[in-house]
C-alpha positions as CSV (number, residue, x, y, z in Angstrom):
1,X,-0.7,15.7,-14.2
2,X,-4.1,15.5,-15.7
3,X,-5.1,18.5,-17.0
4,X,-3.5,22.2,-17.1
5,X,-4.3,24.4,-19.3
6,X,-5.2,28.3,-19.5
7,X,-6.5,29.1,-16.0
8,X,-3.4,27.9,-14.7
9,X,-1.4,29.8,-17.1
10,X,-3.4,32.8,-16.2
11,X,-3.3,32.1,-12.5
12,X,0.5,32.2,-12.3
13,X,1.0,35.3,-14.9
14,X,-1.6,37.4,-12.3
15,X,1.2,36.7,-9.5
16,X,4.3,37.3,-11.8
17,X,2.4,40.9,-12.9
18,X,2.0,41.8,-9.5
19,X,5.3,41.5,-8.5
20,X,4.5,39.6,-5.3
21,X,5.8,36.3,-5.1
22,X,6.5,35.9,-1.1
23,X,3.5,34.4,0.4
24,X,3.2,36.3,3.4
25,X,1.0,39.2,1.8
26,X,-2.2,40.9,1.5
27,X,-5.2,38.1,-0.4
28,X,-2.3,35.3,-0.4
29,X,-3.1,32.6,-2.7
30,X,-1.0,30.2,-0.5
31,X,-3.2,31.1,2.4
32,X,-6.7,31.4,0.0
33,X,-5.8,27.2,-0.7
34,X,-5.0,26.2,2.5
35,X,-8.6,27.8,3.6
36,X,-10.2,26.4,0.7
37,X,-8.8,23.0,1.1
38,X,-8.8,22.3,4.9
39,X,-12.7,23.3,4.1
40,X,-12.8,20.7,1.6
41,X,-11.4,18.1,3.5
42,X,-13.2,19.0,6.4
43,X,-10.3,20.1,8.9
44,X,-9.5,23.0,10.6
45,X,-6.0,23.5,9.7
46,X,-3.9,23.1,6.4
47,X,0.0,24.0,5.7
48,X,1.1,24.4,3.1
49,X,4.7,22.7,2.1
50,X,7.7,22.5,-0.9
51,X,7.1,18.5,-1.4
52,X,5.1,15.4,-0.3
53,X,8.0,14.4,1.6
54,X,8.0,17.1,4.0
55,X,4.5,17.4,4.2
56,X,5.1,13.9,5.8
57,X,8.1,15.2,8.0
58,X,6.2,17.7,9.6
59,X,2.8,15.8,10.1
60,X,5.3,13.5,12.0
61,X,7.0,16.6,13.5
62,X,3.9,18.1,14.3
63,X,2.6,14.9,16.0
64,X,5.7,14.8,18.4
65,X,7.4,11.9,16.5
66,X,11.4,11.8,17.3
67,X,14.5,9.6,18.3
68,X,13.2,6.6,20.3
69,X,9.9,5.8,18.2
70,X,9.2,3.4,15.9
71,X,7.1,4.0,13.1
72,X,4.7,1.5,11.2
73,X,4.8,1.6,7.3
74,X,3.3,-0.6,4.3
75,X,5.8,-2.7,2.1
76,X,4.2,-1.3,-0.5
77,X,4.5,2.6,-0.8
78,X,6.4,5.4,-2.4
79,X,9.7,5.1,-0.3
80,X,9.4,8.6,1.2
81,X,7.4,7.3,3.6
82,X,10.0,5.4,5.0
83,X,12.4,8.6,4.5
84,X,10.2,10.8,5.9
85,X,10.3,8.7,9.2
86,X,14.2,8.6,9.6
87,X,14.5,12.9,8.1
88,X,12.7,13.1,12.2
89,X,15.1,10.6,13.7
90,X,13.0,7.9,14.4
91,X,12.8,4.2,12.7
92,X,10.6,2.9,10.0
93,X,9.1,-0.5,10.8
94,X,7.8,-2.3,7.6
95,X,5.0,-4.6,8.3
96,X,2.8,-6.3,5.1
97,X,0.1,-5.0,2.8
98,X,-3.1,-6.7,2.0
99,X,-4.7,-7.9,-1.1
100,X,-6.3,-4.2,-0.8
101,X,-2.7,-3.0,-2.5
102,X,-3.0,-1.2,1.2
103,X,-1.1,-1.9,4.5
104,X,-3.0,-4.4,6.5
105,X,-4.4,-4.1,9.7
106,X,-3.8,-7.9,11.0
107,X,-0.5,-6.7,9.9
108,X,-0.1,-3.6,12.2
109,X,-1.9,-5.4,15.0
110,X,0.9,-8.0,15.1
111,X,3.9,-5.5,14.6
112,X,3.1,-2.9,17.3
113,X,5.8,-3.3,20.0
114,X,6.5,-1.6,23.6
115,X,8.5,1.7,21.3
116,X,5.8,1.4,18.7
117,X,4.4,5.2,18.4
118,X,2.5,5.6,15.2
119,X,1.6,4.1,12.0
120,X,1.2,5.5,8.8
121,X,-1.6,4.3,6.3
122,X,-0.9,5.3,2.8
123,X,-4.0,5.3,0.2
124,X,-1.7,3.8,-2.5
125,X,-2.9,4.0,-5.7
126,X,-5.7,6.2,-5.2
127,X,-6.8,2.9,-3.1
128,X,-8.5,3.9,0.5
129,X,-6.7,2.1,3.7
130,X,-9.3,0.1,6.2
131,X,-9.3,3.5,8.4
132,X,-11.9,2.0,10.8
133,X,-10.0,-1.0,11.3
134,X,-6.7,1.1,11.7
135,X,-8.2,3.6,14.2
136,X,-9.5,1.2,15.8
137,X,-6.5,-0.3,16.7
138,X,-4.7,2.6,17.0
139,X,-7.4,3.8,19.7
140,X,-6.8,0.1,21.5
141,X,-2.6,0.3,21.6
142,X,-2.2,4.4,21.7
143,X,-1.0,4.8,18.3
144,X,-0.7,8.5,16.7
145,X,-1.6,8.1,12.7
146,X,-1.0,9.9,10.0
147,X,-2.4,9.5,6.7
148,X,-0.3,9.5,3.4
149,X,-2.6,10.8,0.9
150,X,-0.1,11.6,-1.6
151,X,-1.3,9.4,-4.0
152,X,-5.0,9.6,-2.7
153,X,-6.0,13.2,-3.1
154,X,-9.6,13.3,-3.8
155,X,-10.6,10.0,-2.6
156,X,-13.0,9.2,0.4
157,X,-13.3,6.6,2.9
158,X,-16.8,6.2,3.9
159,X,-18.2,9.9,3.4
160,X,-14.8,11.1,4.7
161,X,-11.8,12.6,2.9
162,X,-8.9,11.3,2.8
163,X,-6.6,13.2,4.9
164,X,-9.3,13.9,7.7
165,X,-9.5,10.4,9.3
166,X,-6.2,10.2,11.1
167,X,-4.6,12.5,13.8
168,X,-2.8,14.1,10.5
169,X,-2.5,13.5,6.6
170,X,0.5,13.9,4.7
171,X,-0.2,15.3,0.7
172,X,1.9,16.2,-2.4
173,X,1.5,17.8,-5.2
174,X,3.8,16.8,-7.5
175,X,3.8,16.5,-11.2
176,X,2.4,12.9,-11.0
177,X,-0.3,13.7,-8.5
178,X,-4.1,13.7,-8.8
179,X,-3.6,18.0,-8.2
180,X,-0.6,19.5,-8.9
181,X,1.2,22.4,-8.9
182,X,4.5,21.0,-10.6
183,X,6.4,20.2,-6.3
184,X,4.5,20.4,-3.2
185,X,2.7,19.2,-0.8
186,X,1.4,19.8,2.7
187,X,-0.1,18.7,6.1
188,X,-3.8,18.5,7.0
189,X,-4.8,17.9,11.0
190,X,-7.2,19.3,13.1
191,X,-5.3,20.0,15.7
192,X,-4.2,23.1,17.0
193,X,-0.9,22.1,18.4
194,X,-0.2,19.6,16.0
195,X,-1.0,22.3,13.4
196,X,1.3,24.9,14.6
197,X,4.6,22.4,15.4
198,X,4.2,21.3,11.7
199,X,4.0,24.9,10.4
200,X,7.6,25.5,12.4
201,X,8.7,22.7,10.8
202,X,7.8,24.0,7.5
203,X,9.1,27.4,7.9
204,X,11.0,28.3,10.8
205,X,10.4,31.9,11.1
206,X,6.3,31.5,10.6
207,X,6.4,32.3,13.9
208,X,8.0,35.8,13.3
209,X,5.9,36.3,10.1
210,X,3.0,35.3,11.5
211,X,3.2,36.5,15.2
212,X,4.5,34.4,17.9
213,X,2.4,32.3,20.5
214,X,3.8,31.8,24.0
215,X,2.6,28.0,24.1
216,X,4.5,26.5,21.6
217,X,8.4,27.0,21.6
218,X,9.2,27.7,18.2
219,X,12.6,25.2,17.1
220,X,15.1,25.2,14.3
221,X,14.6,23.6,11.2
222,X,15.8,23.9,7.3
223,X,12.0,24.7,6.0
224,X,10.3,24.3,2.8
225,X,7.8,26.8,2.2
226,X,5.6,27.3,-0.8
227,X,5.3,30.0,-3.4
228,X,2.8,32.3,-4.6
229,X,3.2,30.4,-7.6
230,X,2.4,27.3,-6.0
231,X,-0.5,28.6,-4.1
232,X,-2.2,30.1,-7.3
233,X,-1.9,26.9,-9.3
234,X,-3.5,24.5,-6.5
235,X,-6.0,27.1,-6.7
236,X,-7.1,26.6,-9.6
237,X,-6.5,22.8,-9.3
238,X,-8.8,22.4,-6.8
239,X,-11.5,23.6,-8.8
240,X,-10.8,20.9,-11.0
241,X,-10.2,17.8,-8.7
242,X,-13.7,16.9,-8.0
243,X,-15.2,16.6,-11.6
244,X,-11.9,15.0,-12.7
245,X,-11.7,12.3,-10.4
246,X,-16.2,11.8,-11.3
247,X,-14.9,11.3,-14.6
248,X,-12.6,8.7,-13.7
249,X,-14.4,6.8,-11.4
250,X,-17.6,6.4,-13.9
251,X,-14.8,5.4,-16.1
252,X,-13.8,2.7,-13.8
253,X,-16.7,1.4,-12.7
254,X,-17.8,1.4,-16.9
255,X,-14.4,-0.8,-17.6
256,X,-15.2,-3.3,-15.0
257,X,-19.0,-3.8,-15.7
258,X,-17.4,-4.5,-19.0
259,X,-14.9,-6.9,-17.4
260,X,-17.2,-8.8,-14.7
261,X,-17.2,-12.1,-16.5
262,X,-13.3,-12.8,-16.3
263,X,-14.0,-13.5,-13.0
264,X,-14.6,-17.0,-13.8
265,X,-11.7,-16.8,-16.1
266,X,-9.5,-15.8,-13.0
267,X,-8.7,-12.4,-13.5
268,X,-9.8,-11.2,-9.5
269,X,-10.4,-7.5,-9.4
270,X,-8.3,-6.2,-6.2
271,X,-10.7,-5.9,-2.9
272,X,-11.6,-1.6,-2.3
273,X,-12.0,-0.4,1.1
274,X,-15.1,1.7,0.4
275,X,-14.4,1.4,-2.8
276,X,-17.1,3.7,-4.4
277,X,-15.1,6.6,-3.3
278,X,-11.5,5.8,-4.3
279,X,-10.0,8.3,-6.6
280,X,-10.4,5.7,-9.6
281,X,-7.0,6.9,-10.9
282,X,-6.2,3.1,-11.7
283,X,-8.4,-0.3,-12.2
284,X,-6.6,-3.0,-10.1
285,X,-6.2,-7.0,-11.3
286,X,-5.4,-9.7,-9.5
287,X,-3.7,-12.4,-11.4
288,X,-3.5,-15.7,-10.1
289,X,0.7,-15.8,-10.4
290,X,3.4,-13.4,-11.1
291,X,4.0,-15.4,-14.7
292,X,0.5,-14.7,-15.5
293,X,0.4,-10.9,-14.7
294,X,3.2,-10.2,-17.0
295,X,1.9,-12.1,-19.8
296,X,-0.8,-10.1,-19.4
297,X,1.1,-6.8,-19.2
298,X,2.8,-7.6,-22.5
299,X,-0.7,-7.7,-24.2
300,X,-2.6,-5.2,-22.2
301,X,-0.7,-2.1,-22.0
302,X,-0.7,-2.0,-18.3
303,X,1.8,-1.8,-14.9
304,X,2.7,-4.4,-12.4
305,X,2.8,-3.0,-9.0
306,X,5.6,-4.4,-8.0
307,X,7.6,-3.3,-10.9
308,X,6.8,0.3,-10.3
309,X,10.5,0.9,-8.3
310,X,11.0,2.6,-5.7
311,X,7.2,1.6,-4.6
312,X,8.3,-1.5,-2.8
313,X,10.2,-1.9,0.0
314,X,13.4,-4.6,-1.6
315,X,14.1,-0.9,-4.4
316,X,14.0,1.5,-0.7
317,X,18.4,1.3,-1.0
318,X,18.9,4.3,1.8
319,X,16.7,2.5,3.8
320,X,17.9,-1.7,3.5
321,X,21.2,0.2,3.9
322,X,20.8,1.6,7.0
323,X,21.7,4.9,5.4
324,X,19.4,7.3,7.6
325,X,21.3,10.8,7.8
326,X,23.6,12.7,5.7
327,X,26.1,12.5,8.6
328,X,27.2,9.1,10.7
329,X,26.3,11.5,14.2
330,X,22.9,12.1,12.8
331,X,21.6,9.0,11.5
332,X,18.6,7.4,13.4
333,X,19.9,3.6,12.8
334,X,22.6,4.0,15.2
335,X,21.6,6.9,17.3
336,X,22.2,6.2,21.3
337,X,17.9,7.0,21.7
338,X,16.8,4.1,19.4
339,X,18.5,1.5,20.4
340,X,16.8,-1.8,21.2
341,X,14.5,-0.4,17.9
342,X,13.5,-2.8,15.3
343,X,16.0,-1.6,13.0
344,X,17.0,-4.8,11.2
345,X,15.4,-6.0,7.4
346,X,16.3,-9.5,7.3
347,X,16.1,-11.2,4.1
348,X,12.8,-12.7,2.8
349,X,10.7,-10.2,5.0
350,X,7.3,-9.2,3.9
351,X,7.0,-12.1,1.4
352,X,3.0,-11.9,1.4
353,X,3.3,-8.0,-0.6
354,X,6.0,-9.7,-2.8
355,X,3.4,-12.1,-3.6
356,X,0.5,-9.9,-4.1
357,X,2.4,-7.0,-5.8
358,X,3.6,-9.1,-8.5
359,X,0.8,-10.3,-9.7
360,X,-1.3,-7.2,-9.4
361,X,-1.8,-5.3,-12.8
362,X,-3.0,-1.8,-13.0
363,X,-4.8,0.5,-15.8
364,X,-4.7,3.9,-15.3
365,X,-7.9,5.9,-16.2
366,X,-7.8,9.6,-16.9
367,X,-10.7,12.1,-17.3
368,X,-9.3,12.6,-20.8
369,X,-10.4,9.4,-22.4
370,X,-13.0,9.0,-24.8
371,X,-15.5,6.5,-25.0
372,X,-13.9,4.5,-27.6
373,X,-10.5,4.4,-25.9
374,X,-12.7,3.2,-22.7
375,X,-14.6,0.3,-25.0
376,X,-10.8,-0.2,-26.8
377,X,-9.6,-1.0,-22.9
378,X,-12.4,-2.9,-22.2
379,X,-11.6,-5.2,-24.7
380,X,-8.0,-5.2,-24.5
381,X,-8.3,-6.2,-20.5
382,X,-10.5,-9.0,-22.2
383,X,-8.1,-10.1,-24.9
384,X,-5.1,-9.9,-22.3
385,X,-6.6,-12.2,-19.1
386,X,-7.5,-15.0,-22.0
387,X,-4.3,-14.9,-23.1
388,X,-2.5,-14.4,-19.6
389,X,-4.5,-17.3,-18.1
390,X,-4.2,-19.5,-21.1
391,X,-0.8,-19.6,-20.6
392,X,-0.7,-20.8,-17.6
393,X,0.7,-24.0,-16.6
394,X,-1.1,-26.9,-15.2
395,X,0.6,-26.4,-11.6
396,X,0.1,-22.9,-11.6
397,X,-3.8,-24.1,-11.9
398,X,-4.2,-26.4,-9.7
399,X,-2.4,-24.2,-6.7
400,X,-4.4,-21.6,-7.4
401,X,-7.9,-23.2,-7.6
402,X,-8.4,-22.7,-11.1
403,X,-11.9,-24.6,-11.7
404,X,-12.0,-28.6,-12.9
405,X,-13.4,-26.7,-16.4
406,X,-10.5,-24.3,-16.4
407,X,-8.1,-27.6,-16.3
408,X,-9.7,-29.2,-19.0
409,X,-7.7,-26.3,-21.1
410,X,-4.1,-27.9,-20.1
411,X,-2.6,-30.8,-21.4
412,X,0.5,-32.7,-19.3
413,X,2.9,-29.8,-21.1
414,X,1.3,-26.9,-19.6
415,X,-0.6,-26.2,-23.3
């Protein structure tokens, strides 16, 4: 969470004082946000939903997405995506991300199969996907995708939201996210169909609240629908998400003008797809090794992607476990309809995301920051790639290109 403060406070206190906290009402704040936003994103159609997972689940839902499909996801994403794939009955297929921190296309290209159905692009890190590239392809080989924007909300691709690109986009609202409202999340598509399958999915008696249409058999399903509560807060979020995430992208784009001349030094700054309209929420490194970038996350308070958990694929247990259901009957790995899937994760899989993961450092921004904590990161960032790439040993140099000049620094210890 960024910022909360009073409006929210006051936005949640008006629907506690009117005693109406069921969203199916007169002027529903659940149903003012999902206006307001599928504007926003330029869509005709957004549900809201309890979590980012199940905003994923019915987006896949929605799309028609079962038993019998396999479904393309990055190596390097928040494991629900891979959940949200077996909670429908169908089977994850992890294929490798680029230097982008973002699945790669070559990647997708070379993992669809004859049962490969969709593929889900996830803007990790606030970081855009290469959505031309992908809908490319997926207009080629008859993909369905659906866009995981739960870490993305408020970034662009090109002059276009986030979210709007795909045949769907999967959102969440949680505490961690760019707008929150504490839990949530939802489904964006423009769709009519897809729309209203993804709504059942969400709350299995909207048809009943909402009046029942004849061409779309409405199915069982456990349902996470949002609160009043909810709905009031994201209102009042969404005023805020568009000068918030300004703030941080001039904060970026300050920190590495600051930082252009460690380019020489080796400190890469990781590739943007359209990278003017990312959500800014972190400024990506590239170290040259995995030794480097956690020297330099011991000097520069910082992250390394791939020690962020549950993020990469080798910390997704339910998933390397085959562990797909609550119940042996019900678990996609071994149901009768998926067999002959790719449902195997051999060891040493994905090895390129290992590689680029680990030596990827990240700095979060936040619309929050002064201008001397942004000249105090600056120069931090500075102080830490010197140190970080001083460090390094003479092989680590020379298999990474480091310049002849560069090499002059080492001696035959790696000093």
């Amino acid at each position: 969470m960024y910022v909360a403060g009073e409006e929210e406070i006051e936005a949640i206190a008006k629907v506690i004082r009117s005693g109406h906290l069921f969203r199916y009402r007169e002027n529903s704040e659940c149903e003012r946000f999902e206006t307001r936003y599928a504007k926003d994103l330029g869509v005709k159609h957004f549900a809201l939903a309890a979590s980012g997972t199940y905003g994923l689940a019915a987006g896949l839902i929605g799309l028609g997405i079962g038993p019998g499909d396999e479904v393309l996801v990055p190596a390097h994403t928040y494991m629900a995506t891979a959940t949200a794939v077996l909670a429908v009955g169908a089977i994850p297929v992890i294929v490798d991300i680029d230097e982008t921190i973002t699945i790669s296309p070559a990647a997708i290209r070379d993992a669809i199969g004859p049962r490969t159905r969709a593929v889900i692009p996830v803007h990790m890190w606030g970081a855009a996907c290469n959505m031309n590239e992908i809908m490319a392809i997926a207009s080629e080989r008859g993909l369905l995708v659906l866009e995981d924007v739960c870490q993305g909300i408020g970034g662009s691709y090109e002059g276009r939201k986030l979210g709007s690109i795909g045949h769907a986009g999967g959102f969440s609202f949680n505490y961690f996210k760019n707008m929150t409202c504490g839990e949530g999340g939802g489904i964006a598509t423009a769709d009519d169909k897809v729309a209203e399958r993804a709504r059942c999915a969400i709350d299995p008696c909207h048809f009943y609240w909402q009046g029942r249409k004849d061409d779309i058999k409405p199915f069982a399903g456990i349902g996470a629908r949002a609160s009043e509560l909810m709905g009031a807060m994201l209102n009042v979020q969404l005023d805020r998400l568009a000068p918030m995430v300004g703030k941080m992208r001039a904060e970026k784009k300050r920190i590495l003008a600051r930082t252009g001349h460690l380019g020489n030094l080796g400190l890469k700054v990781t590739p943007m797809n359209s990278g003017d309209d990312d959500c800014a929420t972190q400024v990506m490194f590239q170290l040259p090794s995995a030794a480097a970038a956690q020297t330099f996350a011991k000097v520069m308070p910082s992250v390394i992607a791939g020690k962020t958990g549950r993020h990469t694929f080798t910390q997704w247990d339910q998933v390397l476990m085959r562990e797909g259901a609550h119940h042996p009957d019900l678990n996609p790995y071994t149901l009768p309809a998926n067999k002959g899937l790719r449902t195997a994760y051999p060891e040493g899989m994905c090895k390129d995301t290992l590689d680029i993961v680990n030596r990827t450092v990240m700095i979060a921004t936040s619309p929050l920051h002064s201008d001397e904590e942004i000249e105090n990161m600056a120069h931090n960032i500075d102080q830490a790639a010197r140190v970080a790439l001083d460090h390094m040993t003479l092989e680590e140099a020379v298999i990474h290109k480091t310049s002849t000049v560069d090499l002059q620094k080492f001696d035959s210890t790696g000093n």
